[in-house]
N, C-alpha and C positions, 0 to 999 in steps of 0.2 A: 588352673582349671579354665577348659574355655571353652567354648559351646562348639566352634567348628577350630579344624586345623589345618595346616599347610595340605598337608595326606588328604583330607577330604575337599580340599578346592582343588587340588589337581584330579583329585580321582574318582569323585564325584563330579561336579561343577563344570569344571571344565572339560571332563573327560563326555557327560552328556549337551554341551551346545557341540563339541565337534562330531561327533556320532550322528545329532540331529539335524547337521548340516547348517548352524545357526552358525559355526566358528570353521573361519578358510584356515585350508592347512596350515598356512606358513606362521598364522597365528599361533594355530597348537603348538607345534612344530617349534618356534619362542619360548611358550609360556611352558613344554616340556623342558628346553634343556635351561632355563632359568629355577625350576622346580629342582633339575636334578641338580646344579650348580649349590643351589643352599643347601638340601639335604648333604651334600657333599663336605661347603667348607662352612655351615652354622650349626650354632646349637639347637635343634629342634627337635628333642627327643622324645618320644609321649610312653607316659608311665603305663595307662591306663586305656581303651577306647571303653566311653558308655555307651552301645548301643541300644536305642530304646525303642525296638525293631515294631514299629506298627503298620497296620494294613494300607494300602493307599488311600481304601475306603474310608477309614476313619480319622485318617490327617485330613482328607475334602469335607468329613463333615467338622469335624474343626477349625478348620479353614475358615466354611463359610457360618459356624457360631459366633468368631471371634469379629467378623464381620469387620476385617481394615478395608478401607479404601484400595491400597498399594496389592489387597492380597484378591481381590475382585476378579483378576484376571488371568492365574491361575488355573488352568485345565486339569483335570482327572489325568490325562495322558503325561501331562507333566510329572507329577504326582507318581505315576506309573515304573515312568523311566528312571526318577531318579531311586525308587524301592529296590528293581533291581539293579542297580548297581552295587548298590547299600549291601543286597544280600549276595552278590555275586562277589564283591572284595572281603566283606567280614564275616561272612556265614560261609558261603563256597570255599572261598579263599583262592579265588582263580582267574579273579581279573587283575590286582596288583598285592607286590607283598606286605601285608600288616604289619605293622611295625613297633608292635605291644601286644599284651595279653587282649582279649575283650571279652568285654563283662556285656551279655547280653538278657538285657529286662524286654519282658514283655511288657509292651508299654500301649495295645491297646483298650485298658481297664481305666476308669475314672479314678479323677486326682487325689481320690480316700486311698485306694488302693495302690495308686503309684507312688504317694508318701509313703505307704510302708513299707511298700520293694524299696524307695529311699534309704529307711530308717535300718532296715536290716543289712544293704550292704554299704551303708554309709562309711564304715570303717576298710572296707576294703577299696572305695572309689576314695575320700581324701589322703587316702596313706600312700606315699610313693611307694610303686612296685618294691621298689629296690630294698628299703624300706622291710616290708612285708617280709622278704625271703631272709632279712638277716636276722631277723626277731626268735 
């Protein structure tokens, strides 16, 4: 289990500073055929995406609750950009191909409520897909 993956730094991360004009092509241009090169010849296969699909609004105001230093500087626009990507790869399905199921939680409810969307599909996020289908 891991909080971000290969698939969402390229497809997220990186795919928004070059869109934004923050990342020169020949950089993408790199960091793409290095992306396609391990999907290629490593093992990085994801059983599961948790999408925990919340509003841009309500990550800014969590953002500025949890009140880091490092997170201060942080735009709304940013915030913005990176949503839809998020829903344009896993929800649309039409910016790049997903490359597992995804299990999408509405995740703009307080953390009483997001343990329990936890607790109910807890059995289906730690069990390998694969797993799942042969049971």
């Amino acid at each position: 289990m891991m909080e971000r993956s290969i698939h969402s730094a390229k497809y997220i991360f990186v795919e928004n500073l070059y869109r934004s004009g923050k990342m020169p092509e020949v950089d993408y241009v790199v960091l793409t055929e290095w992306f396609e090169w391990i999907i290629k010849n490593l093992s990085v296969s994801v059983d599961l995406i948790v999408y925990l699909q919340t509003s841009p609004e309500r990550c800014y105001e969590r953002l500025k609750r949890r009140c880091r230093e490092e997170e201060k500087v942080i735009p709304m626009e940013y915030l913005e950009a990176i949503h839809l990507l998020y829903e344009e790869w896993l929800i649309k399905k039409s910016l790049f191909k997903v490359p597992s199921p995804v299990l999408v939680l509405q995740a703009d409810h307080d953390l009483q409520d997001m343990l329990e969307m936890y607790e109910e599909n807890q059995d289906r996020i730690l069990t390998p897909y694969n797993v799942q289908h042969c049971l």
